[in-house]
N, C-alpha and C positions, 0 to 999 in steps of 0.2 A: 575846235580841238581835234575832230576828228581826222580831218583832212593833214593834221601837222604831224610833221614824223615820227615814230615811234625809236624808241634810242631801246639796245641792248649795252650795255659796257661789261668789259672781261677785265677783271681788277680790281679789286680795291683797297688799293697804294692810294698814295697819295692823287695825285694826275686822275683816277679812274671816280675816286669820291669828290674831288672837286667840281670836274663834269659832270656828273650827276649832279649837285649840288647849282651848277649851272645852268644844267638843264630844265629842272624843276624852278627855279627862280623864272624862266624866260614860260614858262606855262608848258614845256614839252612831256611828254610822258619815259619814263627811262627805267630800267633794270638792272640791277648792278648783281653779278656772280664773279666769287673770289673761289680758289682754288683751295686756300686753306680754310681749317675749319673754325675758325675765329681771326673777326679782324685783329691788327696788331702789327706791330714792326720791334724788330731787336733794340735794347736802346743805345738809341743814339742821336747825336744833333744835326739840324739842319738848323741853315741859316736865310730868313726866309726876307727877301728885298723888296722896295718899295712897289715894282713893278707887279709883283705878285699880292701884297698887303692892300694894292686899290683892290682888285678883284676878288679879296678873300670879305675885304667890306663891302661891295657890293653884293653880295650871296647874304649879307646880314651876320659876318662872322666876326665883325671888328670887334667886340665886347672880348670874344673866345682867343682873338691875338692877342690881346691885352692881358688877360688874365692868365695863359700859360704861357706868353713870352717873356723872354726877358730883354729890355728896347738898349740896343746898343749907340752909342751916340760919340758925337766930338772927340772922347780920349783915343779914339781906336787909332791903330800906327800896326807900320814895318819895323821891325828892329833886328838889326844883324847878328847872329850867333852868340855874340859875346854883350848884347844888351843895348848899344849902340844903334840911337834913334837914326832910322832913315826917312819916314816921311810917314804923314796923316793917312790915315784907310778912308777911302771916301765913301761914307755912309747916309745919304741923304742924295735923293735925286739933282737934277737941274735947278729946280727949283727953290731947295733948301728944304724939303719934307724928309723928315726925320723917321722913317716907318722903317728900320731895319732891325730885324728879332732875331735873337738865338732863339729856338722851340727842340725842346726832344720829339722824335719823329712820330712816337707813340703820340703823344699829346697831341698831334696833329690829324694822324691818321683816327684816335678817338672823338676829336670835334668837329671832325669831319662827318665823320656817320653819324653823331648825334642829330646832327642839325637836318637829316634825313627825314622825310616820312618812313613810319613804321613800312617793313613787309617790301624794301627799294632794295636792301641788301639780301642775296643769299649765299649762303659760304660754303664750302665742301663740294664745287661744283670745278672740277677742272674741264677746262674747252678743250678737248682730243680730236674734232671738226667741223671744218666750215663749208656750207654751199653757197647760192644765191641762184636767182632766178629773175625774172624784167618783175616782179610782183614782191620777192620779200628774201630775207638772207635772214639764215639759220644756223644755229650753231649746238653742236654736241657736246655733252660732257660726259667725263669718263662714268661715273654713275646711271647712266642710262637716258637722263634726263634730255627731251631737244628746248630749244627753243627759238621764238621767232621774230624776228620787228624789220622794219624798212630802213634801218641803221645801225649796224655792228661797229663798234669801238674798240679797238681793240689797243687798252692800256696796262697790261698784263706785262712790262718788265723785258730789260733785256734779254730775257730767253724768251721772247713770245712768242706761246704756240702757235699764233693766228698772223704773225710776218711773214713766214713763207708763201702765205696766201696771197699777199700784196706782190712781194718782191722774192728773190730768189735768196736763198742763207748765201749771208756775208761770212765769212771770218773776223771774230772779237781781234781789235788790235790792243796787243797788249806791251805797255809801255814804261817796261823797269822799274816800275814803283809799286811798292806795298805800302800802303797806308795801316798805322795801329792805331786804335780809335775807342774812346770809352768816356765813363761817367764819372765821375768823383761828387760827390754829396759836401755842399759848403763850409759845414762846420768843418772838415777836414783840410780843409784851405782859409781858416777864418779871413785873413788876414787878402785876401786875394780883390780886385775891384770886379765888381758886376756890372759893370755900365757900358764895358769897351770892348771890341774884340782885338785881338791880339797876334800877330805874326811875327815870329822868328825864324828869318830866311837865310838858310847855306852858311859856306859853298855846299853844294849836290845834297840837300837835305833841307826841309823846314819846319814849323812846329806852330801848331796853329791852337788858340785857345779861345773861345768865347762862354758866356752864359746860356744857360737852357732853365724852362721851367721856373719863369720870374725869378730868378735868380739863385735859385735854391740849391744845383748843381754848375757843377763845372763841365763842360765838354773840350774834350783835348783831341786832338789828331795830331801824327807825326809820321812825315812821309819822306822815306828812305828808300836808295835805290837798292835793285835787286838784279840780281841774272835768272832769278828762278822763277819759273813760270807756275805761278798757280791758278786755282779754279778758281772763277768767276763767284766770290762770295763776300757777303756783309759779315759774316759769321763766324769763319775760320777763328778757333782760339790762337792766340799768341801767347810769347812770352814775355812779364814785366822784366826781368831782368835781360834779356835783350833788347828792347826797347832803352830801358836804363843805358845800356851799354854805345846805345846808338847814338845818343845826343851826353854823354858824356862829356865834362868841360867846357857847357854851354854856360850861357848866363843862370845865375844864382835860380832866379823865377823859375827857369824850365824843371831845373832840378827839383824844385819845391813840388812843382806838380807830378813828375813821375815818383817820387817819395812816395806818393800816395796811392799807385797804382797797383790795385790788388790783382784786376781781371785785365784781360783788354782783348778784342781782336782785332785780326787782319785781314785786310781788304785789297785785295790786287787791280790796279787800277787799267781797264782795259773799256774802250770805245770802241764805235763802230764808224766806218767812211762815214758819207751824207751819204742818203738814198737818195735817188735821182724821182722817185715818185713815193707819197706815201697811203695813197689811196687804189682801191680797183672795183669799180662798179659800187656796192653800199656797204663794202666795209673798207675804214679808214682807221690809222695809227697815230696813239699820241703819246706823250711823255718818254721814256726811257725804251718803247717797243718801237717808237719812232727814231727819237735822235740819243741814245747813249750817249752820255759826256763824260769828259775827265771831271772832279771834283773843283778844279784851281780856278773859277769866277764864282764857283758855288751855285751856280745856276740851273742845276737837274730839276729838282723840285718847283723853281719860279718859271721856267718854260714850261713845264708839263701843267701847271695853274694858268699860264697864258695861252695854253693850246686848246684847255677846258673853256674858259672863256668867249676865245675866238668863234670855235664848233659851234657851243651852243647859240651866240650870237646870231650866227651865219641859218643855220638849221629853225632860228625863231621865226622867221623871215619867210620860208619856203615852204611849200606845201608836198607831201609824198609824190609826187610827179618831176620832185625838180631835185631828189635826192642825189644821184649821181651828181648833177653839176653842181651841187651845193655841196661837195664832202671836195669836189676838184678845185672848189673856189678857196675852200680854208685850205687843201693841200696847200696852192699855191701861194696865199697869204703868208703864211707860217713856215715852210721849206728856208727859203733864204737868209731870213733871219737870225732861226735855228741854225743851220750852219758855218755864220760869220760866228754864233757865240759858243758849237764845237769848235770848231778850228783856233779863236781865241783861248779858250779852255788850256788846249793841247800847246800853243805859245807863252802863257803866262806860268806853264808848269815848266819847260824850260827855261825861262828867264827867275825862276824862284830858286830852282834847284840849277843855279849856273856854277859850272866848273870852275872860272875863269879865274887865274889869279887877283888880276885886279875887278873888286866888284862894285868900282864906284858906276861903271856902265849900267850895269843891271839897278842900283839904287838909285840912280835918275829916271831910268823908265820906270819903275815903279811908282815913283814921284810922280812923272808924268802920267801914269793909267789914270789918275785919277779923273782926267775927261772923259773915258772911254767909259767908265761908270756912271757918271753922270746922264750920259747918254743911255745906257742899260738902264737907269732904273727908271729915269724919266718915263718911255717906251709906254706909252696907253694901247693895246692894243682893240680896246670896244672900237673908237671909230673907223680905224681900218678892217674890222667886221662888219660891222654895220655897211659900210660903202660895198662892200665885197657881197652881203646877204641881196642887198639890194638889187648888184649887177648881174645876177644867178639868169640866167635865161629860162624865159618859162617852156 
């Protein structure tokens, strides 16, 4: 044990507790400091896919998906503005595994830390700097506080403090879309199915609805284009009745659910290029401080559980001697991949919000994505860590 690396993580979001939750499963020893002073996230839904539900049951969490997800299945479909079926949502790997959940985010980022040893998390610790040395990489927080391990993680969100250290600041690209986003409580939709998820696409607009929290709430998003640039936030309040106003004269359903909409906010939808590297010497980038996505595969949160994974895989494997080439070996496991499924992200948000007059085009490929998901969820990434831990050079 002593010989194996020491993990610090800067985080804990979703991506930073999972990792640790990783890491500690594979016998590493690990640290988790979060910036605010209680864990927690604003609510809202995430929708969590098969590729990321093996590794959340691998960590011993499958009871905890079960119990605050809500399992979406077979009824889920596209449907065009006006109610008009276009094609099945493909929910269920290659194989026919059925493991795709709405979860509120709270709900996740709290059974996430449960599942914790006491005294792994500490909070009110923001990271303001980083060094390293051939011996150990240390990090500051604004509190005064240092600290120190042979592997800095740094999964602290697309503003992360700790990417400049890697790579040089990018400019967020930001891509005409505001997303409004919020919760509705079941009984206020009695009448509504909890089984399925739900898309109603365009033209230049869509409206997405699935369950969260075993079924108990509704989770709505509706994402409309804008000329206005706003700030990088989950948070921003909005307004219901311009949301209302936005999907007006849509199908019957949509209207039902914004009927109900007391709060909501807005979310400006902006990613980053691919980095060309996401590591430097022993500190390495995961989830959202590494690959910022658009929302449109829904895949933030299942990469950033597949990047936890990988790392800790890779890092089980090696001993403090081999840390540099073992954070180069996940880089490069996880770089490409990543990648293919930003730049997917940023194409399927075009092909949902299509201008075009005629939109039998776009309702064919959507039809047709359905392989390209299939492929997504399938995606095991343990044994291409494991081969990768293996080939680390001593």
């Amino acid at each position: 044990m002593a010989s194996r690396p020491s993990v610090l993580v800067i985080g804990g979001g979703i991506g930073g507790l999972f990792a640790a939750n990783a890491l500690i499963e594979k016998g590493l020893r690990v640290s988790v400091y979060e910036q605010a002073s209680a864990l927690g996230e604003i609510g809202a839904g995430v929708f969590v896919t098969p590729n990321a539900v093996r590794h959340l049951e691998r960590v011993g969490l499958g009871p905890a998906v079960e119990r605050w997800g809500a399992r979406v299945g077979p009824g889920s479909c596209y449907l065009r503005h006006d109610g008009t079926p276009i094609a099945p949502v493909q929910v269920s790997d290659a194989s026919g595994w059925h493991a795709a959940f709405g979860m509120h985010r709270a709900d996740l980022v709290d059974f996430l830390a449960a599942n914790l040893p006491p005294g792994i998390v500490h909070t009110g610790h923001r990271a303001i700097g980083f060094e390293q040395t051939d011996d150990v990489a240390r990090v500051e927080f604004a509190n005064g506080v240092t600290a120190e391990a042979d592997v800095v993680v740094a999964a602290d969100g697309i503003h992360s403090e700790l990417r400049p250290h890697v790579f040089p600041p990018s400019k967020p690209v930001f891509h005409g879309t505001i997303s409004y986003r919020g919760l509705i409580l079941r009984e206020r939709l009695p009448n509504w199915p909890m089984d399925r998820w739900q898309m109603w696409a365009g033209p230049s607009r869509h409206f997405l609805v699935f369950p969260v929290r075993h079924g108990s709430m509704v989770n709505y998003v509706g994402f409309v284009p804008t000329d206005e640039e706003m700030k990088e936030s989950w948070s921003a309040p909005g307004d219901p009745a311009v949301l209302r106003h936005e999907f007006a004269g849509w199908d019957p359903r949509v209207s039902d659910v914004l009927r109900q909409v007391d709060k909501t906010f807005r979310w400006a939808l902006y990613d980053r290029e691919p980095l060309p590297t996401w590591t430097k010497g022993r500190l390495t980038l995961l989830g959202d401080a590494a690959h910022p996505m658009l929302p449109h595969l829904g895949q933030g949160a299942n990469q950033a559980i597949e990047d936890g994974m990988a790392l800790a895989t890779i890092l089980a494997q090696v001993d403090r001697s081999q840390v540099a080439a073992s954070l180069l070996a996940y880089d490069r496991l996880r770089r490409e991949r990543v990648a293919e499924i930003q730049l997917g992200a940023r194409q399927n948000g075009l092909r949902l919000d299509s201008t075009a007059a005629d939109l039998s085009t776009r309702d064919a490929e959507l039809a047709a994505h359905a392989e390209f998901r299939k492929r997504l969820y399938a995606y095991d990434v343990l044994p291409d860590a494991i081969a990768a831990g293996a080939a680390v050079p001593l």
